[in-house]
C-alpha positions as CSV (number, residue, x, y, z in Angstrom):
1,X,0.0,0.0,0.0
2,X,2.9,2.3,0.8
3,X,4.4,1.8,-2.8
4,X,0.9,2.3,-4.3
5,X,0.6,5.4,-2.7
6,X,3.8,7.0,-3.3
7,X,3.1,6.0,-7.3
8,X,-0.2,7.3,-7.3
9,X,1.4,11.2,-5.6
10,X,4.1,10.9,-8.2
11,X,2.2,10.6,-10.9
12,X,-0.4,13.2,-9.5
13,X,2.8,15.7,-9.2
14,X,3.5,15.0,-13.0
15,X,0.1,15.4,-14.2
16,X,-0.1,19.1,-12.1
17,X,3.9,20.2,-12.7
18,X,3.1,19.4,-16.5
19,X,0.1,21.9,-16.5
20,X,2.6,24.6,-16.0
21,X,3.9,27.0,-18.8
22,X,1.6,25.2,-21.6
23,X,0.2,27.5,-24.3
24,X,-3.5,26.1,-24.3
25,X,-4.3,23.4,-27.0
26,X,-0.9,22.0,-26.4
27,X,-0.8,18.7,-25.5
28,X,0.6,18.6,-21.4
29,X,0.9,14.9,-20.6
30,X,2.1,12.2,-22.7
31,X,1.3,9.0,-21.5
32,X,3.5,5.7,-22.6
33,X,3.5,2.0,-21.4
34,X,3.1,-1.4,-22.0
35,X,1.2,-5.1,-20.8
36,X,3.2,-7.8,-21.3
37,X,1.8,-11.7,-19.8
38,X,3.2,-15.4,-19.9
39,X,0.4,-17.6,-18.8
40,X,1.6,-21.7,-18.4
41,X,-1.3,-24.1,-18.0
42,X,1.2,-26.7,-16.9
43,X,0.5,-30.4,-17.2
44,X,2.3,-33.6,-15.8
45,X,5.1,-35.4,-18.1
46,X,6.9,-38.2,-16.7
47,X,8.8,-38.7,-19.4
48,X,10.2,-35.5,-20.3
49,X,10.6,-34.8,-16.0
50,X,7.6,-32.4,-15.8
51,X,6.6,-32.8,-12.6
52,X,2.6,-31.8,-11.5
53,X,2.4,-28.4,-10.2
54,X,0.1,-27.3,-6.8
55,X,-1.4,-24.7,-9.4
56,X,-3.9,-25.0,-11.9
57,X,-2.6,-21.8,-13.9
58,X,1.4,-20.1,-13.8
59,X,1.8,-16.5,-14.6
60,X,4.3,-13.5,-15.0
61,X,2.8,-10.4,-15.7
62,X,4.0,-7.1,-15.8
63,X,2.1,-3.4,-16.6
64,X,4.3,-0.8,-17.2
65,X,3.0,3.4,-16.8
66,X,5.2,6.4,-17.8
67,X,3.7,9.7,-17.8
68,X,6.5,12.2,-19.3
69,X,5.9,15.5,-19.8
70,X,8.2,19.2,-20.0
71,X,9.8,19.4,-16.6
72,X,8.8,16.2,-15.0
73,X,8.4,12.8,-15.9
74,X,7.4,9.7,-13.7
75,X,6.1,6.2,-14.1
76,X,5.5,2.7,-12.5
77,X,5.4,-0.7,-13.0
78,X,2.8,-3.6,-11.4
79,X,3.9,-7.2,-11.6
80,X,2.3,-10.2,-10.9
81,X,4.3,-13.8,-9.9
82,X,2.2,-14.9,-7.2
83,X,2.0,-18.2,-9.6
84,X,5.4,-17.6,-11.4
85,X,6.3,-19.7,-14.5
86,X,8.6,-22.8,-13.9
87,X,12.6,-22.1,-13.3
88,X,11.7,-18.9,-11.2
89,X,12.8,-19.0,-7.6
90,X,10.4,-19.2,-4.6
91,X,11.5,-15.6,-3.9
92,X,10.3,-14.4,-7.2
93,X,6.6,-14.7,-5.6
94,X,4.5,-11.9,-5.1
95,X,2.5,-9.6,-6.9
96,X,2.6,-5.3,-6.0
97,X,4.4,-2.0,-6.9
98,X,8.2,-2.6,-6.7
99,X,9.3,-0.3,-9.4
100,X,8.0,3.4,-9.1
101,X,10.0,6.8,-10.1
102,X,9.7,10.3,-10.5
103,X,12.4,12.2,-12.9
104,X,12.8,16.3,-12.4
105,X,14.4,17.5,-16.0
106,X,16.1,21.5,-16.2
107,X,18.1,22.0,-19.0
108,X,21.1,20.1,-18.9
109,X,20.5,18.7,-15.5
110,X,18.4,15.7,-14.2
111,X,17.2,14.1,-11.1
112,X,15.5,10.9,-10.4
113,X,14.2,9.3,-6.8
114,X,12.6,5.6,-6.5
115,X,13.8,2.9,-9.3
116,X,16.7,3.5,-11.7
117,X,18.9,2.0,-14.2
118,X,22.0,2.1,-15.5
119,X,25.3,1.0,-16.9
120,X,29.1,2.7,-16.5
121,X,31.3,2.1,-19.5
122,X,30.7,-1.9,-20.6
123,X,29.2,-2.6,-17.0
124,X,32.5,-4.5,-15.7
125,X,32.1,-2.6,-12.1
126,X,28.0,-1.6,-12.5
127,X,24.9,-2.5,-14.4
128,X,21.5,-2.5,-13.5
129,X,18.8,-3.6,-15.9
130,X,15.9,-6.2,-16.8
131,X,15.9,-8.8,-18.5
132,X,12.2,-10.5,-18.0
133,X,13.1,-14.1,-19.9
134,X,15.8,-14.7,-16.9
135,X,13.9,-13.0,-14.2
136,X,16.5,-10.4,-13.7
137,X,15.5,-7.0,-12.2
138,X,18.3,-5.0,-10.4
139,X,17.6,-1.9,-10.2
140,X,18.2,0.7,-7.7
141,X,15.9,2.4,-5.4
142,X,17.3,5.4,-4.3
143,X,18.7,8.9,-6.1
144,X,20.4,9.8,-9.5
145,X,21.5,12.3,-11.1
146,X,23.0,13.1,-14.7
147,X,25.0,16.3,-15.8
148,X,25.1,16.6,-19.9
149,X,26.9,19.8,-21.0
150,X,28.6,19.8,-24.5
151,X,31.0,16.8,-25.0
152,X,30.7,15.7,-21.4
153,X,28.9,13.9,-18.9
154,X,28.3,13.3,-15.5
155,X,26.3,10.6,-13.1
156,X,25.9,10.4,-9.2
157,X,24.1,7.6,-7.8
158,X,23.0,6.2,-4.6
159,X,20.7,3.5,-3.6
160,X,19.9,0.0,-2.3
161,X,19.3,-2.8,-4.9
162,X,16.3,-4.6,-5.8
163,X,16.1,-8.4,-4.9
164,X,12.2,-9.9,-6.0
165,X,10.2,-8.3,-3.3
166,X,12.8,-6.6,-1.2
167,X,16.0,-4.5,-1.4
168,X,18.9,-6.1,0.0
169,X,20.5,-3.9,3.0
170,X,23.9,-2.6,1.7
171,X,24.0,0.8,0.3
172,X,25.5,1.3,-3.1
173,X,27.0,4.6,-4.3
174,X,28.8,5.9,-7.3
175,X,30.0,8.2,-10.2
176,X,30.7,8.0,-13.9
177,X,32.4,10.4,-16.4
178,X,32.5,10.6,-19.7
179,X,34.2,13.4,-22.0
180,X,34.6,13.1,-26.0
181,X,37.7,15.1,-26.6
182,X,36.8,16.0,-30.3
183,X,34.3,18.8,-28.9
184,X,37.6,21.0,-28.5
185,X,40.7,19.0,-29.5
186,X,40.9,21.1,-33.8
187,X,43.2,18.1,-35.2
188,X,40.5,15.2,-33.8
189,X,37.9,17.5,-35.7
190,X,40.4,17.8,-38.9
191,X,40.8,14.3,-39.2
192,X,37.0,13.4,-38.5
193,X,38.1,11.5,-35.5
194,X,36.4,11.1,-32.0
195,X,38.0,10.3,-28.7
196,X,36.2,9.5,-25.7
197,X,37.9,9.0,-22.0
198,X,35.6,7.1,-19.5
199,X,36.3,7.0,-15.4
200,X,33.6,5.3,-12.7
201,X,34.1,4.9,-9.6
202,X,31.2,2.3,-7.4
203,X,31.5,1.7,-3.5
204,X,29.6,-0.8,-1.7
205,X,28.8,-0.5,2.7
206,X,27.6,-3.5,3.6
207,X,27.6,-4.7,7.3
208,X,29.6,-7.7,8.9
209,X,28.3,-11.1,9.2
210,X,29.0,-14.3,10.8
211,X,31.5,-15.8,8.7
212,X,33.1,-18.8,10.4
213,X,36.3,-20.5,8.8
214,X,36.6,-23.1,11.2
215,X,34.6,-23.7,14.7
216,X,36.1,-21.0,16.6
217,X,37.4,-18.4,14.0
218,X,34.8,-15.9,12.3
219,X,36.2,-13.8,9.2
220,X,36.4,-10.0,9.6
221,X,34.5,-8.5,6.5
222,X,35.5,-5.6,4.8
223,X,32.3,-3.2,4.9
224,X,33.4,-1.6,2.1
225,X,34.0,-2.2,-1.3
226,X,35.5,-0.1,-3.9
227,X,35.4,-1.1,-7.4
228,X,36.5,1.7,-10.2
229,X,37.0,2.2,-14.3
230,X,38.8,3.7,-17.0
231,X,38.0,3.7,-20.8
232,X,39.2,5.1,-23.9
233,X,37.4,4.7,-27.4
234,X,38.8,5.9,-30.6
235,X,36.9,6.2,-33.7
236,X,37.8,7.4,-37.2
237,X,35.9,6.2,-40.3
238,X,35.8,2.6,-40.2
239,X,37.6,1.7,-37.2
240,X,36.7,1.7,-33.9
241,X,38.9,0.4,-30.8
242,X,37.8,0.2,-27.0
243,X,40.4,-0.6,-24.0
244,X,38.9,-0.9,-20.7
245,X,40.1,-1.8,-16.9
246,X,38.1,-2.3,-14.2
247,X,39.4,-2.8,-10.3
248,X,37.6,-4.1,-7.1
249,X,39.2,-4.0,-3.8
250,X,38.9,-7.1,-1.7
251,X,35.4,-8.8,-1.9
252,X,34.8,-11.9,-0.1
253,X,32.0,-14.0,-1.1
254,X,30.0,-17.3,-1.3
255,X,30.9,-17.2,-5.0
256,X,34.6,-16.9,-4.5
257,X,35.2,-18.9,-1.4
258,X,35.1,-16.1,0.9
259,X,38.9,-15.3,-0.2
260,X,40.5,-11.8,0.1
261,X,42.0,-11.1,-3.2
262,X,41.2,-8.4,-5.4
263,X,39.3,-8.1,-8.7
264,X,40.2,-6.4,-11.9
265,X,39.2,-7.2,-15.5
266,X,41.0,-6.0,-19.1
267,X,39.1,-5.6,-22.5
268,X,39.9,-4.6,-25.8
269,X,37.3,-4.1,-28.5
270,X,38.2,-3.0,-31.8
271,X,36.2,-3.4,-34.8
272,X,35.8,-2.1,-38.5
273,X,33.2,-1.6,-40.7
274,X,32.6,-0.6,-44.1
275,X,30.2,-1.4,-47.1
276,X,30.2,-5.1,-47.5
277,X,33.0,-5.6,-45.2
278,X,32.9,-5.5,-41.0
279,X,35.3,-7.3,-38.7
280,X,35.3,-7.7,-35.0
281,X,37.9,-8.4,-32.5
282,X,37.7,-8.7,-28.5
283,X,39.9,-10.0,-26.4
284,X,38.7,-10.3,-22.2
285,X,41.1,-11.3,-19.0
286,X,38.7,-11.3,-15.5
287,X,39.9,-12.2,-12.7
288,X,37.4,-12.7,-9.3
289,X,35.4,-10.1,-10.4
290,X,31.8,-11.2,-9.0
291,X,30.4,-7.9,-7.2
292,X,27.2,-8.3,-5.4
293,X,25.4,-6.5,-2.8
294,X,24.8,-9.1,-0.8
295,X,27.8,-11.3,-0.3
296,X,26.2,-14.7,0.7
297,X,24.1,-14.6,-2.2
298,X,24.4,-17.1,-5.1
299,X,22.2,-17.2,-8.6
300,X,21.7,-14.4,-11.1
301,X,20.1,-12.1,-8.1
302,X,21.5,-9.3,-6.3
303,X,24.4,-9.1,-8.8
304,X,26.1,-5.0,-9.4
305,X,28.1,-5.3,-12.5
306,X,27.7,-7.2,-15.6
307,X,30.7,-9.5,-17.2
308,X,29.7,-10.4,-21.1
309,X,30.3,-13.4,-22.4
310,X,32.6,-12.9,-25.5
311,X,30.7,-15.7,-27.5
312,X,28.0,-15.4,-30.1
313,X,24.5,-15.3,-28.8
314,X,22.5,-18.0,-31.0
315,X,19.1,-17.8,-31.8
316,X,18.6,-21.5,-33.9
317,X,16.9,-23.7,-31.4
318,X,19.9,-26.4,-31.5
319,X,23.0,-24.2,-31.5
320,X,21.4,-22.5,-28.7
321,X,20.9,-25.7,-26.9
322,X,24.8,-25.6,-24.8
323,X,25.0,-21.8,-24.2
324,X,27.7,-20.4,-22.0
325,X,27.6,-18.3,-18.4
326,X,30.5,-16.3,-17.8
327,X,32.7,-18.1,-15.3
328,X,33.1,-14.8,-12.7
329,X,35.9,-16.3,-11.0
330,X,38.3,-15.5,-14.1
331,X,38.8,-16.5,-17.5
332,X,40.5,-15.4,-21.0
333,X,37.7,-14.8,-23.6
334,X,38.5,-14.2,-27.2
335,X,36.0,-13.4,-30.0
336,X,36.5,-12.4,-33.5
337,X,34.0,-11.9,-36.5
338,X,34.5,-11.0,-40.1
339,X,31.6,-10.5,-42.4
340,X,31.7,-9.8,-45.8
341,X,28.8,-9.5,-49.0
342,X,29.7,-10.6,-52.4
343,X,28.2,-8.5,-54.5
344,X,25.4,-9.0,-57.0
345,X,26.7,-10.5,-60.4
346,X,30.4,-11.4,-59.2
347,X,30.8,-15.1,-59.3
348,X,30.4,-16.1,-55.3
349,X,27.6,-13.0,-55.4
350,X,25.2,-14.3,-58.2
351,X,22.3,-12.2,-59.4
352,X,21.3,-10.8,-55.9
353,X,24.5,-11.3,-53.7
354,X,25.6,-13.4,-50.8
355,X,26.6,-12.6,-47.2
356,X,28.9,-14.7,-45.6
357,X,29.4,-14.2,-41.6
358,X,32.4,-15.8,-39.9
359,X,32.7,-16.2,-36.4
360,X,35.1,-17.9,-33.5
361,X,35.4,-17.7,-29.8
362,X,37.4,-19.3,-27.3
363,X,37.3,-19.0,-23.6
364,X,39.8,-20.3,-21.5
365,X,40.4,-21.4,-17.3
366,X,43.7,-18.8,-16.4
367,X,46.9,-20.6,-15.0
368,X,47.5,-20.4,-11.3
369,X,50.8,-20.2,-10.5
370,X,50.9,-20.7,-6.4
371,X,48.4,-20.8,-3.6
372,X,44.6,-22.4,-3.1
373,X,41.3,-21.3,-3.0
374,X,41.3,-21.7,1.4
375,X,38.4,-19.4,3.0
376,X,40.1,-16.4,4.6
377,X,43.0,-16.1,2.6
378,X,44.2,-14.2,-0.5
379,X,43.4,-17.0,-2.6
380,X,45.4,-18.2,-5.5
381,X,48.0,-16.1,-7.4
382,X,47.8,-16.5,-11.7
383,X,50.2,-16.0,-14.3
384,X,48.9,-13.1,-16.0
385,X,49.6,-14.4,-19.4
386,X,49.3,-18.1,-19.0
387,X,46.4,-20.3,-19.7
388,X,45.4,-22.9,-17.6
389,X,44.6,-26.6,-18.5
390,X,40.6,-25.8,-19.1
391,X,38.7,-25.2,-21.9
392,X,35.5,-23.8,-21.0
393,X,33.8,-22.6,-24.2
394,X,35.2,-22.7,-27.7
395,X,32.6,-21.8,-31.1
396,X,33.5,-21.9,-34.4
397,X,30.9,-20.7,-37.5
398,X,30.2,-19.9,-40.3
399,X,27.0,-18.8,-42.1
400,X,25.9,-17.9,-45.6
401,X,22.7,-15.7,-46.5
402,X,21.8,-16.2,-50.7
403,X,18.4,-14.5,-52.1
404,X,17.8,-17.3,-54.7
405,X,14.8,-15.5,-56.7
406,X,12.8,-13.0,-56.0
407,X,10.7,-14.9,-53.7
408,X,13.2,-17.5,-52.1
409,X,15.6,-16.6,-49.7
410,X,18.0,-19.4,-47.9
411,X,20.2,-19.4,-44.5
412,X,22.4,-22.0,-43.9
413,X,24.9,-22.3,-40.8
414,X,27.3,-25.1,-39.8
415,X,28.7,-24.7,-35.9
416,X,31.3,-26.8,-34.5
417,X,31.1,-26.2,-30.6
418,X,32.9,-27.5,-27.5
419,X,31.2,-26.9,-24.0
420,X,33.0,-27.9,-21.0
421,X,29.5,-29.0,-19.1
422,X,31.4,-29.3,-16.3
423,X,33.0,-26.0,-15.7
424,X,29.4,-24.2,-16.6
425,X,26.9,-26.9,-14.8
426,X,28.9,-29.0,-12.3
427,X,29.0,-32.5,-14.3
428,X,29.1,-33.9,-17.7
429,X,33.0,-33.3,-18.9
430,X,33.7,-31.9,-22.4
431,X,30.9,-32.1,-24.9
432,X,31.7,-31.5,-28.8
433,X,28.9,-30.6,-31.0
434,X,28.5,-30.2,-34.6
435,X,25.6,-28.6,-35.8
436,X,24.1,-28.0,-39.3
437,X,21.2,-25.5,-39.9
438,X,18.9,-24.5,-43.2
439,X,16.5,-21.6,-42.6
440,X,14.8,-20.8,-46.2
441,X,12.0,-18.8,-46.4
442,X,9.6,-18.0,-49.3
443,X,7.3,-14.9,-50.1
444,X,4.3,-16.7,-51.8
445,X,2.4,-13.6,-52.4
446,X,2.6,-10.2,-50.8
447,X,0.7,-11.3,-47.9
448,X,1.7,-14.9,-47.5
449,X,5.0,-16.2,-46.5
450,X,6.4,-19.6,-45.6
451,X,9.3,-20.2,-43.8
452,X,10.7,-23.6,-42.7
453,X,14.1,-24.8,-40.2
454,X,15.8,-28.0,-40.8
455,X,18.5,-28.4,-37.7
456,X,20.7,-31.7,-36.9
457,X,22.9,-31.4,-33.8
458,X,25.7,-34.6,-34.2
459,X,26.9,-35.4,-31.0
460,X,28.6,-38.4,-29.1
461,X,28.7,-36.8,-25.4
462,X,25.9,-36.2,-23.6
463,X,22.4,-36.9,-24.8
464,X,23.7,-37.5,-28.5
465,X,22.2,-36.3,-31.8
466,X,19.5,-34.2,-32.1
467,X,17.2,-32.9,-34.9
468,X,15.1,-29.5,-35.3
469,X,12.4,-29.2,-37.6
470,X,10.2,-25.7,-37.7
471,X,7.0,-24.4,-40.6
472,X,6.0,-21.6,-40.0
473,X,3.1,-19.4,-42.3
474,X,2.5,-15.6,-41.9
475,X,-0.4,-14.0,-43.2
476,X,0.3,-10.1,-43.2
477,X,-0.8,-8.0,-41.5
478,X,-2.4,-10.5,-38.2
479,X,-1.6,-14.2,-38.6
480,X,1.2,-16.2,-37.7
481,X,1.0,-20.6,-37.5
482,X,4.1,-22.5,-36.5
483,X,4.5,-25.8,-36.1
484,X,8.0,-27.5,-34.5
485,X,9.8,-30.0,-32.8
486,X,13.0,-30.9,-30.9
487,X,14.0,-34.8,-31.2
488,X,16.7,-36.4,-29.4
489,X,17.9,-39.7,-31.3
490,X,20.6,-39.9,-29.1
491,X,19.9,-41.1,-25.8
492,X,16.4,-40.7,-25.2
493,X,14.2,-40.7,-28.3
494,X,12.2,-38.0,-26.8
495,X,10.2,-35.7,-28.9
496,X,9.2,-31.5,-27.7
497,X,6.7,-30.6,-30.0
498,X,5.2,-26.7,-29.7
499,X,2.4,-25.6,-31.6
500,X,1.8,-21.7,-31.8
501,X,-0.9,-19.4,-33.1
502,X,0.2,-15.6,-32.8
503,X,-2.6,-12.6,-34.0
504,X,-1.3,-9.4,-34.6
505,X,-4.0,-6.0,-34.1
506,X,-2.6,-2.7,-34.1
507,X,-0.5,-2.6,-30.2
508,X,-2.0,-5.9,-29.2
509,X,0.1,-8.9,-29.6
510,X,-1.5,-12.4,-28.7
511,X,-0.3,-16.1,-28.9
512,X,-1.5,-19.6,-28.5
513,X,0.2,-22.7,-27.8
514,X,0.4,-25.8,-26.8
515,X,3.6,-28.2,-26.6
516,X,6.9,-29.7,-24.4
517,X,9.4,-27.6,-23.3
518,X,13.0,-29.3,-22.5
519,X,14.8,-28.6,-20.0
520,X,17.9,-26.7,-19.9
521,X,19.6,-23.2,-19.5
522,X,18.2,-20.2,-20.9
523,X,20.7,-17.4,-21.2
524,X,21.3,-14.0,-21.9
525,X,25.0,-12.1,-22.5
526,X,26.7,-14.6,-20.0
527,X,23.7,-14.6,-17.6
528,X,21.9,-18.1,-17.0
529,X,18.8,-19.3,-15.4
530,X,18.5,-23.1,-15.7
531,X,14.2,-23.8,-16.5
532,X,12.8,-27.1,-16.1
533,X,11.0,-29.2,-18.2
534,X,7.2,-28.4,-18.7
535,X,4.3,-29.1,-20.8
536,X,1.2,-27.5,-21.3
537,X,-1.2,-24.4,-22.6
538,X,0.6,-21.4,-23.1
539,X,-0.6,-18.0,-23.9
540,X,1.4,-14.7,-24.5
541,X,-0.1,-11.1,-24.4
542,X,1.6,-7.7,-25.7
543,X,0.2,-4.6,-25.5
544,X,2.1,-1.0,-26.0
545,X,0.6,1.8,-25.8
């Protein structure tokens, strides 16, 4: 009731502030938001592992209200998990007001107070954000305030962070800066070249606890952590290049054993891009670099910065099927990309060109050099540039898009992956996949297309081979049908079928199914959440507004 009522003044102060200074006919308030709801009615499947749930229907529903106007913007958002879909913790239910803010805008200058969200530099020492699909919501509650003048600016921020239906009890504080040199450096402007220099700066005070590391000896805690940044980005024409660094002062956590060594993580990023031709290369070291503000936590929740993984993001059902979390307690991470398009009437391009996409990544366990991972010491020491005897993630592809006519447009991919199950799930060892994928997809008419997936996953570790098979028709402008199905000839001849009917009507957005869902990891730039198996009715509503 307390939330709902602070909503309900702040949005009452936007709707009055905005009436200030407004010529009449002028429009004062403009209102934005959005419905979005996952509804499960789950059924029982032994043989998939679907096991019979104490309710009769499973929801996640959120309603989203922003009401912006000259001086003063504000909004809110209601969710409801009291039934929560399957793979979402017990602490995820609830249903009420968590999210509620009220932004004060004068020229350059502006202030926020309730829920915020943000990200300094690549997110290495902060990040708050949401990510619905994992059941990630961070955010703040507290103050913030940004600074823009030209070529510059500045962020303060202060708050406690959100975890489901509470805010965990350490204050977290911080400042960013960020200044793009060009504005008054003449030769950057000569040469059409930009330079930006980043700098953050994050503390954490959270309070002692009762740490044992044996039956008579209780840790002493640092109650406060400091974590800061730097950055530099150059950019002129075509290439770009990005170096980070990123310290943390002593941290000791559940994730890392409760050990008192420091944090710090190195990036370079540096990429070019030009008609027909792009690259990419990105090299990460981290080092004991989980930052939470809440020490004894462990999962996805309560987490302050962000770490992405430096592997491609799949969205084929199969290749998608081993993706990999970002191992916080250090790794090296190498990705590179090169994509290039043959143009139309060359001999590789044909009559309407061809893109081909090339893309590797490697992730590797760092070499220790001395020490152990013993609760209430400095941990191990690593050779900075060594590599140690794991493989955690390695992905090599390639893919090729070809318009064949007019009408017929093709896809194909082939993956060769190795996932060290062990390192990202606990068990399992090494699994080596290769994976083949055709996507084609043919305009009919103007209205009617039809677009089908063939997928075959060969594997001799783990559950074995698997195949993909996807129709899907659109009907412009409202129908979608889909048919699919996941089959494991490996080990467990299992079949997850799904069935979907989607309807399209101006802002609305509604879908039907019905079908097996297998179990696994669903992930999101490094970020897991494993879901279980399910079965059922399913039925998805959009609505923006």
């Amino acid at each position: 009731m307390r939330r709902l009522l602070i909503a309900a003044m702040a949005l009452g102060a936007v709707t009055a502030l905005a009436q200030d200074g407004q010529t009449p006919g002028e429009k004062k308030v403009t209102v934005t938001g959005s419905v979005h709801s996952e509804v499960l009615i789950p059924q029982e499947d032994e043989k998939i592992g679907a096991a019979k749930s104490d309710d009769k229907v499973l929801t996640n529903t959120y309603a989203d209200v922003a009401l912006m106007s000259k001086w003063v913007d504000a909004g809110a958002r209601f969710e409801f998990t009291e039934f929560p879909l399957p793979g979402f913790e017990k602490d995820f239910k609830g249903w009420g007001l968590p999210n509620f803010w009220v932004k004060g805008k004068l020229n350059r200058v502006e202030l926020t107070l309730g829920s915020t969200y943000d990200q300094f530099g690549s997110g290495f020492i902060y990040r708050t954000y949401e990510q619905r699909s994992l059941g990630v919501d961070n955010s703040l509650l507290g103050a913030r305030a940004v600074w823009r003048a030209d070529g510059f600016t500045l962020k303060a921020l202060t708050g406690r962070q959100r975890r489901y239906w509470d805010w965990n009890k350490a204050w977290i504080t911080g400042a960013d800066a960020e200044v793009n040199l060009e504005q008054w450096a003449k030769p950057l402007q000569a040469h059409g070249a930009h330079l930006m220099l980043g700098a953050s700066w994050v503390n954490k005070h959270e309070n002692e606890e009762d740490i044992m590391s044996d039956a008579t000896h209780k840790l002493k805690l640092p109650t406060y952590v400091n974590a800061w940044d730097a950055r530099a980005r150059y950019q002129q024409g075509p290439v770009s290049v990005l170096l980070e660094y990123a310290h943390k002062s002593q941290d000791p956590s559940f994730d890392n054993g409760y050990v008192y060594g420091p944090g710090h993580v190195e990036m370079l990023s540096a990429s070019y891009a030009r008609s027909g031709l792009s690259a990419l290369v990105q090299i990460k070291r981290s080092e004991n670099m989980s930052f939470r503000s809440r020490r004894s936590m462990t999962g996805i929740s309560s987490t302050i910065n962000h770490l992405p993984a430096f592997s491609m993001e799949h969205t084929y059902a199969l290749a998608a099927l081993y993706p990999y979390a970002t191992n916080t307690l250090g790794e090296w991470a190498y990705q590179a990309e090169l994509s290039y398009l043959f143009k139309k009437k060359t001999f590789l391009g044909g009559k309407y060109g061809t893109k081909v996409r090339l893309n590797f990544s490697h992730i590797h366990s760092l070499k220790v050099k001395e020490g152990a991972k013993v609760m209430g010491t400095d941990g191990v020491k690593t050779d900075y540039w060594g590599w140690g005897d794991n493989t955690y993630y390695q992905d090599l592809n390639v893919q090729i898009e070809k318009k064949l006519s007019r009408t017929v447009k093709i896809n194909l991919m082939y993956m060769n992956q190795f996932y060290n199950q062990t390192a990202v799930e606990g068990h399992g060892g090494m699994v080596h996949n290769d994976i083949a994928v055709a996507d084609v997809r043919w305009n009919m008419t103007r209205k009617l297309t039809l677009r089908g997936e063939l997928q075959y996953l060969s594997s001799k570790d783990d559950q074995g081979d698997w195949w993909y098979g996807l129709l899907e028709l659109s009907w412009a402008p409202h129908w979608m049908f889909s048919i699919a199905d996941m089959y494991n000839s490996g080990e467990t001849n299992l079949h997850y079928y799904q069935g979907l009917v989607t309807y399209n009507v101006k802002s609305h957005r509604i879908q039907l199914g019905y079908g097996r869902t297998r179990a696994g990891y669903n992930c999101a730039g490094g970020v897991c959440r494993y879901v279980p198996a399910s079965r059922g009715v399913t039925l998805t509503y959009n609505y923006n507004f």
